[in-house]
N, C-alpha and C positions, 0 to 999 in steps of 0.2 A: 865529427864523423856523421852524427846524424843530420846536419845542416847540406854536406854532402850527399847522403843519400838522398835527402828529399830533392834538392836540386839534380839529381838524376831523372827520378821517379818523374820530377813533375818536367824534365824534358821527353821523355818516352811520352809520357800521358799527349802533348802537346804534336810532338811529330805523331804519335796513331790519328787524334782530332785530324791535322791537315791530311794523312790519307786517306782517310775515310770521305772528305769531303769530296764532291763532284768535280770534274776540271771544267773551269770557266768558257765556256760559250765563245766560240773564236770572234773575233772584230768583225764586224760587216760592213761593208761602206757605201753606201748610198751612191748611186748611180746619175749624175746629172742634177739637173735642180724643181722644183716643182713641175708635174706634167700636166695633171687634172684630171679628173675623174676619175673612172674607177677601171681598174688593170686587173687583168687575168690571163691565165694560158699562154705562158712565158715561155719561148724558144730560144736555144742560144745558135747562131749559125753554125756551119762544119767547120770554116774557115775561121773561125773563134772571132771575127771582126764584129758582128749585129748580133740586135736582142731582134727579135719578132715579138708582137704579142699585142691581146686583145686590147681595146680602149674605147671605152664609154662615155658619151659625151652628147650632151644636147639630143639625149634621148634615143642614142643611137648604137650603132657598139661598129668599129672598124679595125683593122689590120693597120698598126701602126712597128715601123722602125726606128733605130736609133743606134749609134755607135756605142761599141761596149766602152767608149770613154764619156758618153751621156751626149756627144754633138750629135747633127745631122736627125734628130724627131720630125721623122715626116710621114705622111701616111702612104701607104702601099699602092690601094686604089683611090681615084678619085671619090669625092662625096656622094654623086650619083649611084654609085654602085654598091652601095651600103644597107641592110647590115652586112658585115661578115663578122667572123670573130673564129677563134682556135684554128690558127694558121700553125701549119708544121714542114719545116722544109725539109726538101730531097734531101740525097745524102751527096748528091754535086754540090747544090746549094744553091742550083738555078732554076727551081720551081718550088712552088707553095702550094699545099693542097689547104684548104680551111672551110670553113661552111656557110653557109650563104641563105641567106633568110627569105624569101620570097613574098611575105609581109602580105598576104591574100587571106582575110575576116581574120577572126579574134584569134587562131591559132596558127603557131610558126609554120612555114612549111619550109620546110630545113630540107636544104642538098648539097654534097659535095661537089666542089669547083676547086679545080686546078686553075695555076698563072705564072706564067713568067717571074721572075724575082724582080724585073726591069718593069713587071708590069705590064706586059702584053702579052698575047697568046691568051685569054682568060676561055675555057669550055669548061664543060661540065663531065664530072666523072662519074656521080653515082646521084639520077636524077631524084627530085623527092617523085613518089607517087603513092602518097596515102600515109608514110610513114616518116618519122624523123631520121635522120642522116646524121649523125654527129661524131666528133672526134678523130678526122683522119691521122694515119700515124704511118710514115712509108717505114717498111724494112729498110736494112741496112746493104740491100743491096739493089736497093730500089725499086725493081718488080714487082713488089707488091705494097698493099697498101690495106693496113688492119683499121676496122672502122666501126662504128654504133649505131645499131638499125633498133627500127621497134616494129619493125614488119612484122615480125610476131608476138605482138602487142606487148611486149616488154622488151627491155634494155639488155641486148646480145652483142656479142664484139662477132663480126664479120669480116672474110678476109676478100679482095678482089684485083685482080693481076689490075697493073698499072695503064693499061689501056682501059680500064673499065671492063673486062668482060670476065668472066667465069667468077663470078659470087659467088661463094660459100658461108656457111655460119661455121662457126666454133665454137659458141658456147649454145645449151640449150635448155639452161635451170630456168624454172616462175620466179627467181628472185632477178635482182638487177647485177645485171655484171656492165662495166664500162672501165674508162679511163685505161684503154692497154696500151702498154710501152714494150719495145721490140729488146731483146737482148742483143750487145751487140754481134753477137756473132748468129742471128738470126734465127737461133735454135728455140727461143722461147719466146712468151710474152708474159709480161706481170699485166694485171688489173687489179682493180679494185671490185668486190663482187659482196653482194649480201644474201647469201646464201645459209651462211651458217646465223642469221640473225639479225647481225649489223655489219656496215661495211668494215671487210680488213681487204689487206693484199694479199691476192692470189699468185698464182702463177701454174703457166700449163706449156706445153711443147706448143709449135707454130702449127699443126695440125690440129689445134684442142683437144688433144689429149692430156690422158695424165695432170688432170689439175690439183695444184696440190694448195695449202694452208697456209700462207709465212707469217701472221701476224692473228693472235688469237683475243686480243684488247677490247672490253664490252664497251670501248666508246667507235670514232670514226677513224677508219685509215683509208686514205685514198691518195690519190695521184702519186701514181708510184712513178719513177725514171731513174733508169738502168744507170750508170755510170759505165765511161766508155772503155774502161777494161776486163769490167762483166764481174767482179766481185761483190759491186755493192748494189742497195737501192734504194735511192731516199726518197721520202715519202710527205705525206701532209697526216698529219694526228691533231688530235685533240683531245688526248688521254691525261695532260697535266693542267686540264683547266679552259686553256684557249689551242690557238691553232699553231703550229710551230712547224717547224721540218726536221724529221728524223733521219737517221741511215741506218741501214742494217747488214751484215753481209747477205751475201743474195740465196742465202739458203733459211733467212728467217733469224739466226743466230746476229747476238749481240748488237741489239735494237739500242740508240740512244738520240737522248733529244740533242740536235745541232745547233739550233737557231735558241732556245729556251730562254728565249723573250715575253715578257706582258702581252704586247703588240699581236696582232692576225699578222701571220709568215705564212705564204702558202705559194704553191707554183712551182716547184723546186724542177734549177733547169741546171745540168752537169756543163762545164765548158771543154772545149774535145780534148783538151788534153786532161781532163780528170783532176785537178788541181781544183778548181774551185766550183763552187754552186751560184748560181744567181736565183734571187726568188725575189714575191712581190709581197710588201711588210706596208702596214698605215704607222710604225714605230715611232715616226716623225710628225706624225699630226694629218697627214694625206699619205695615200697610195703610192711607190716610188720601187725602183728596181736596186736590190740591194747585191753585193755579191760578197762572198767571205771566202777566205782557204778553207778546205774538207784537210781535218790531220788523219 
């Protein structure tokens, strides 16, 4: 009888251990085969076919594509017209707005440039004059286009109809706010903002109102992206050591780590049907586009 109860006991003790423990880190799978350099600011297309996103090379940094089965890695613009980098598409899928470096003495002179997806049509939508330009981000219904000024000498998110005209600001704290992502239903935007100290994710109405607090963590939270049914928002931390990608629901509630990798995870790009994440991990020994299921 007592050989029985302990063989109880020590199954109870055994199944609480396995609930207690964390659920394993979904499979991620690398995207294609070595590309080179160093990668950032990963877009997933609307049509769920192309990645967008930055690439660094031979001291430069461009708009590079490639198929979400890892073929077809070509670059966007020709070499001449290089730097660019943080390209973000419409929500047709047939322009890129990204920023453009104008490379004049020791400091960037950053402006926003739109272009055809094909590559043609390249003007300018928000020229530099005196300040940095960074981060364009269209709404979801295109019209508009939220973006990263230092026109008032710090890091503001800006909002300016898609012609370029009628600029406005939205944020207007001395600390740094940037990286906003549009909700999809165009009612909000998350950032990342260090306001309260260090950066966490915020979030405020498309008017900059109402900003409110979703991540409270004394280390870094940044590059927030909406997931496209508006419940969640995954993010870049680096609260358990290194950098990983989290999701949260989109009110702050029930934060965990997705990627909770060794490895730099960072980038995190939703694919439009909401199903999976793609992000950009060194897990393999170089830089590479990874994607997983979100459960």
């Amino acid at each position: 009888m007592n050989t029985i109860r302990a063989a109880v006991l020590a199954g109870i003790v055994l199944v609480s251990l396995l609930q207690a423990q964390p659920p394993a880190a979904p499979r991620a799978e690398r995207i294609g085969g070595k590309i080179g350099g160093f990668l950032q600011n990963l877009c997933w297309s609307p049509d769920g076919k192309q990645f967008l996103f930055t690439r660094g090379q031979g001291g430069t940094m461009a708009l590079w594509t490639m198929n979400v089965d890892g073929t077809d890695l070509k670059a966007l613009l020709p070499k001449g017209a290089n730097p660019c980098f943080d390209g973000h598409f419409s929500p047709d899928g047939k322009q890129v707005a990204f920023v453009y470096d104008q490379l004049q003495g020791t400091d960037g002179k950053l402006q926003i440039d739109l272009i055809n997806f094909d590559g043609t049509g390249r003007r300018t939508l928000i020229p530099h004059t005196g300040a940095f330009e960074e981060s364009p981000r269209w709404s979801p219904d295109g019209k508009q286009i939220a973006w990263v000024s230092t026109r008032k000498k710090t890091q503001d998110i800006w909002l300016v109809d898609a012609d370029g005209k009628n600029p406005r600001q939205l944020t207007n704290d001395p600390a740094i706010d940037n990286n906003p992502a549009w909700s999809p239903d165009g009612k909000q935007i998350a950032f990342a903002s260090a306001r309260a100290g260090n950066l966490d994710i915020w979030v405020m109405n498309a008017d900059g109102s109402d900003p409110r607090r979703l991540t409270t963590n004394p280390t870094m939270d940044c590059w927030p992206a909406w997931s496209p049914d508006g419940k969640r928002i995954a993010f870049t931390s680096n609260r358990d050591g290194n950098y990983d990608i989290y999701v949260m629901n989109a009110d702050g509630s029930g934060q965990r780590n997705l990627t909770a990798h060794p490895a730099t995870d960072n980038f995190a790009a939703w694919s439009p049907d909401g199903r999976k994440l793609a992000f950009i991990s060194n897990r393999d020994g170089y830089q590479a586009i990874y994607v997983m299921e979100v459960p």
